[in-house]
C-alpha positions in Angstrom: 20.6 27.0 -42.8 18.7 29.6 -44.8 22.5 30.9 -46.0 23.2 27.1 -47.1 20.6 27.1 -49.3 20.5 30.3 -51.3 24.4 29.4 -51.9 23.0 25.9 -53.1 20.2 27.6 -55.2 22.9 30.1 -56.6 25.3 26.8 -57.3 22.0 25.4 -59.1 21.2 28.1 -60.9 24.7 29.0 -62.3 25.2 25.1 -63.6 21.5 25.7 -65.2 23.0 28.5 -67.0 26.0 27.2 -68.1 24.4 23.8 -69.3 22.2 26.3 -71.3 24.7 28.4 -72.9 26.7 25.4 -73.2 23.6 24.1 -75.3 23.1 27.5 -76.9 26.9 27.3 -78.7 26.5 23.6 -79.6 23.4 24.5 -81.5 24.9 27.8 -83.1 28.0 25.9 -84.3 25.7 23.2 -86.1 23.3 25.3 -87.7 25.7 28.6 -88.3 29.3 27.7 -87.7 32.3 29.1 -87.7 33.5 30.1 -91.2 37.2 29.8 -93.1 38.1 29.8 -96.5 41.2 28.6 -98.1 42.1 30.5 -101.0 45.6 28.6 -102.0 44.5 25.2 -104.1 46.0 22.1 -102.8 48.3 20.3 -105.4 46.8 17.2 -107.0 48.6 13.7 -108.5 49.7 13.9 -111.7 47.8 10.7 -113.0 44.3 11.9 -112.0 43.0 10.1 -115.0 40.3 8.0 -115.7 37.3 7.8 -113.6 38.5 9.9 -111.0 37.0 11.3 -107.3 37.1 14.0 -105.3 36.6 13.1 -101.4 35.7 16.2 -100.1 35.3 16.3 -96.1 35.4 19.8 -94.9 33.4 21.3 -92.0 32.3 24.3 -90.6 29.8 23.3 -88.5 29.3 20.0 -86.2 32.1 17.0 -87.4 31.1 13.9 -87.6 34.6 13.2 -86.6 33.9 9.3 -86.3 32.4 9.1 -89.3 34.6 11.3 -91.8 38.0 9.3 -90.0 36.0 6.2 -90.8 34.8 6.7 -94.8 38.1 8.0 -95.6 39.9 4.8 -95.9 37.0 2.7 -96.7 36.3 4.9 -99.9 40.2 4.1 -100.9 39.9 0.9 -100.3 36.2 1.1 -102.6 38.5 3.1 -105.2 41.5 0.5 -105.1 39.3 -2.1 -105.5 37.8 -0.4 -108.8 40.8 1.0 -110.3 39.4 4.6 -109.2 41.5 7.8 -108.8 40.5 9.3 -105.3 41.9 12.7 -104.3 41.1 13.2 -100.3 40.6 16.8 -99.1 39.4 19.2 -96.6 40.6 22.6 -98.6 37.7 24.1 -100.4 39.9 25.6 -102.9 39.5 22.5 -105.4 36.5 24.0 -105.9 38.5 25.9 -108.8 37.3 25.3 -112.7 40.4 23.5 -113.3 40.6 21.4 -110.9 37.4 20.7 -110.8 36.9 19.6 -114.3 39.3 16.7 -113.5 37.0 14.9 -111.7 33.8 12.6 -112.5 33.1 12.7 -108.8 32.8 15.1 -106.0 32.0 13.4 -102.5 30.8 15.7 -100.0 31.6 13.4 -97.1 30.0 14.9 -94.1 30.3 18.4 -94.9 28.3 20.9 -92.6 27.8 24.8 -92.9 29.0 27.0 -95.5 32.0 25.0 -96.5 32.7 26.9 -100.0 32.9 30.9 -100.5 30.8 32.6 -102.9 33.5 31.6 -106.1 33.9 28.3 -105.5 29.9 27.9 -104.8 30.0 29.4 -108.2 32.0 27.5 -109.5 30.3 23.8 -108.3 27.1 25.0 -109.6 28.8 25.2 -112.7 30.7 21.7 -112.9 27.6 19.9 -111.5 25.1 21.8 -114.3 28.1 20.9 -116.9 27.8 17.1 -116.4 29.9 16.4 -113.2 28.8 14.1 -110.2 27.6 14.6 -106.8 27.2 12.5 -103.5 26.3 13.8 -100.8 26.6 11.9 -97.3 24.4 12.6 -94.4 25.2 15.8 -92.5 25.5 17.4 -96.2 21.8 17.5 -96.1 21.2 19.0 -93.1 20.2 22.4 -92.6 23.5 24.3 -92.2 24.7 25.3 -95.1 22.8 28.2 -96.1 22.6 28.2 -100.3 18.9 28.1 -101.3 20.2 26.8 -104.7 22.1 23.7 -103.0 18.8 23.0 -100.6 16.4 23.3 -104.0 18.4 21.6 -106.8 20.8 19.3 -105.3 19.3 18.0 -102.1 15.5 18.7 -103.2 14.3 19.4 -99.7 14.6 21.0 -96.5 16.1 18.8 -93.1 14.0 19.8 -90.2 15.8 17.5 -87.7 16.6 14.0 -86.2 15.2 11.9 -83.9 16.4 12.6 -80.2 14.5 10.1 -78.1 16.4 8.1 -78.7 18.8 9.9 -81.0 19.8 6.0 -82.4 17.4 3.9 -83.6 16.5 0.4 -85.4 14.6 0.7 -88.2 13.6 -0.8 -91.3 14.5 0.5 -95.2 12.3 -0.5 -98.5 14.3 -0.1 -101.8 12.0 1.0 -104.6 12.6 -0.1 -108.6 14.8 2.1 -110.3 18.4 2.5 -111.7 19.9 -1.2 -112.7 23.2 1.2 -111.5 22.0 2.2 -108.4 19.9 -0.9 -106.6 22.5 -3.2 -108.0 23.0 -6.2 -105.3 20.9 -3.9 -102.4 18.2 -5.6 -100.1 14.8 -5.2 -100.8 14.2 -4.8 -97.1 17.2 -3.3 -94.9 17.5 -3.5 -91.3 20.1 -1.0 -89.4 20.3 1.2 -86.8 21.0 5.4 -87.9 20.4 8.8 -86.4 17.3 9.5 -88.5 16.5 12.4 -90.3 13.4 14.0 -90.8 12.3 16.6 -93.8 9.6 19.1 -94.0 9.1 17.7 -97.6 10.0 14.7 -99.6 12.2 15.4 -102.6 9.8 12.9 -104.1 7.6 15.9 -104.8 10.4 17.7 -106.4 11.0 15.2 -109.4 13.3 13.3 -107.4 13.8 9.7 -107.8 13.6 7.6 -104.2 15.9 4.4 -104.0 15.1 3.5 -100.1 12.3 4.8 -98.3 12.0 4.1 -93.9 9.5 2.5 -92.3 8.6 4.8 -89.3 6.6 2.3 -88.0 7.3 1.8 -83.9 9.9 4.6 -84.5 10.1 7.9 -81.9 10.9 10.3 -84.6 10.8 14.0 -82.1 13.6 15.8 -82.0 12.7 18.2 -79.2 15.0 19.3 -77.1 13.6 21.0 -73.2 13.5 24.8 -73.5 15.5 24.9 -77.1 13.0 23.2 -79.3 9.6 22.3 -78.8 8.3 22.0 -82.6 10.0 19.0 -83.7 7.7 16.1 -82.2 7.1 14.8 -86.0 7.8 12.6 -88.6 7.0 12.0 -92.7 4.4 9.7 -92.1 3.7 6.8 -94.9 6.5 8.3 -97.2 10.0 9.1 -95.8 12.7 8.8 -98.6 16.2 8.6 -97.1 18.1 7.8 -99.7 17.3 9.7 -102.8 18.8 11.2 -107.0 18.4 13.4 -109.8 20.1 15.2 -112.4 21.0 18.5 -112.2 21.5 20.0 -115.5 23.5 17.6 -117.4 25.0 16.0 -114.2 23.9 13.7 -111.4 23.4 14.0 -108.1 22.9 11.1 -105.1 22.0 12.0 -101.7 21.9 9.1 -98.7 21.0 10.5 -95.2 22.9 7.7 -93.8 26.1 7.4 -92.3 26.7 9.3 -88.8 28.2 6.9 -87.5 31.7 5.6 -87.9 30.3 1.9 -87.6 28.7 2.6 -91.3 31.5 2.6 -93.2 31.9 -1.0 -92.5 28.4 -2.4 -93.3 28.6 -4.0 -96.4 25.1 -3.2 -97.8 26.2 0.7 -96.7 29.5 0.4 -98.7 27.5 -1.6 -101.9 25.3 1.0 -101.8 28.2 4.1 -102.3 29.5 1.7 -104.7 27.0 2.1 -106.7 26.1 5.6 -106.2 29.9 6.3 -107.3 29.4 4.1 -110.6 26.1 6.1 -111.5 27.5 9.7 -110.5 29.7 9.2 -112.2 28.5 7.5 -115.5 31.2 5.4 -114.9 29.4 2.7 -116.8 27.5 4.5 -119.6 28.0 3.1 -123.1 
């Protein structure tokens, strides 16, 4: 009997360690990742003319798999609907000065970790400072990606984590006055259910210009995790932006924290709202 039960101990004990190694790797992939760079430039349409976009959707870290397969056709569909150029890619070597400056646009649709090598980080900072356009969609403000200058002047804060218990949640967003562009034919209050994410600060402090804040309210915003994380049982309190812009130099970025799921890319308030952000990145209606 005694035998029995160290071999069921031993069984126990080896699942615990797997499950926790197992946990270990899932964690290290979506904070660190596993890096590749392409170094050959993909070849674009020749009539990328007019106001044009770059759907960029590379990872290197977690995929939100859903989600990217999802946006992809729903942003050309948004672009058809416009007369927009779209260009869809997941090879970081657009990130060239050439091809680069063919764009109004650049989409960072999901991207996680260090998607860009030190030229072609170089060589963004450098379009976006010159006057291009920038949104970013959820997971490209979370904490992977490892450029101080990206965290500081593009995203304008730090992602600490998202809420875990439960990791999907209802809960309500407040649109605050700004940009005729940007809150054009959004509700004033907006229900919806997200994976939430939490800051250490909020960009607001930064200069940043909030167009939807979240109510916490009734909301479980800890994103602790048994034996891996134990300092995450926190929210933002009274002021949580989660959708937020700013200029960067002499161009724009627009950063929304939503969109993890697949289910996203067909709410119509979430694809009005990327609408807009698209028009006013990329000063597609400036006189």
């Amino acid at each position: 009997m005694k035998r029995k039960l160290k071999i069921a101990l031993k069984i126990v004990l080896g699942l615990f360690l797997l499950f926790v190694i197992a946990m270990g790797l899932f964690i290290y992939k979506a904070r660190y990742g596993f890096n590749f760079y392409e170094s050959d430039p993909p070849e674009l349409p020749a009539d990328m003319i007019g106001n044009t976009i770059l759907l960029f959707s590379k990872t290197n870290g977690f995929r939100h798999g859903e989600a990217i397969d999802a946006s992809i056709p729903a942003f050309e569909k948004m672009a058809k609907n416009n007369g927009w150029k779209l260009f869809s890619t997941d090879n970081g070597a657009v990130f060239n000065p050439e091809q680069l400056q063919k764009f109004d646009v650049v989409i960072w649709n999901n991207c996680s970790r260090k998607v860009l090598d030190e030229e072609q980080r170089k060589n963004f900072k450098s379009y976006l400072e010159n006057g291009g356009g920038y949104l970013g969609v959820h997971a490209s403000g979370d904490n992977s990606h490892q450029w101080e200058w990206y965290e500081k002047n593009v995203i304008g804060t730090l992602f600490s984590h998202h809420s875990l218990n439960p990791q999907f949640q209802m809960g309500t967003m407040h649109l605050e006055e700004g940009n005729a562009t940007l809150t054009k034919a959004l509700p004033t209050k907006w229900e919806r259910e997200e994976e939430w994410y939490v800051f250490y600060d909020s960009p607001r402090d930064k200069g940043f210009k909030v167009l939807y804040t979240l109510d916490e309210g009734n909301m479980n915003m800890s994103g602790n995790i048994p034996l891996l994380a134990s300092d995450k049982d926190f929210g933002m309190g009274d002021d949580h932006p989660i959708v937020w812009y700013n200029t960067v130099g002499k161009g724009r970025v627009f950063y929304s924290a939503l969109g993890h799921a697949g289910s996203a890319f067909e709410e119509p308030e979430h694809l009005q709202m990327l609408e807009n952000a698209i028009q006013w990145a990329g000063k597609f209606n400036d006189e």
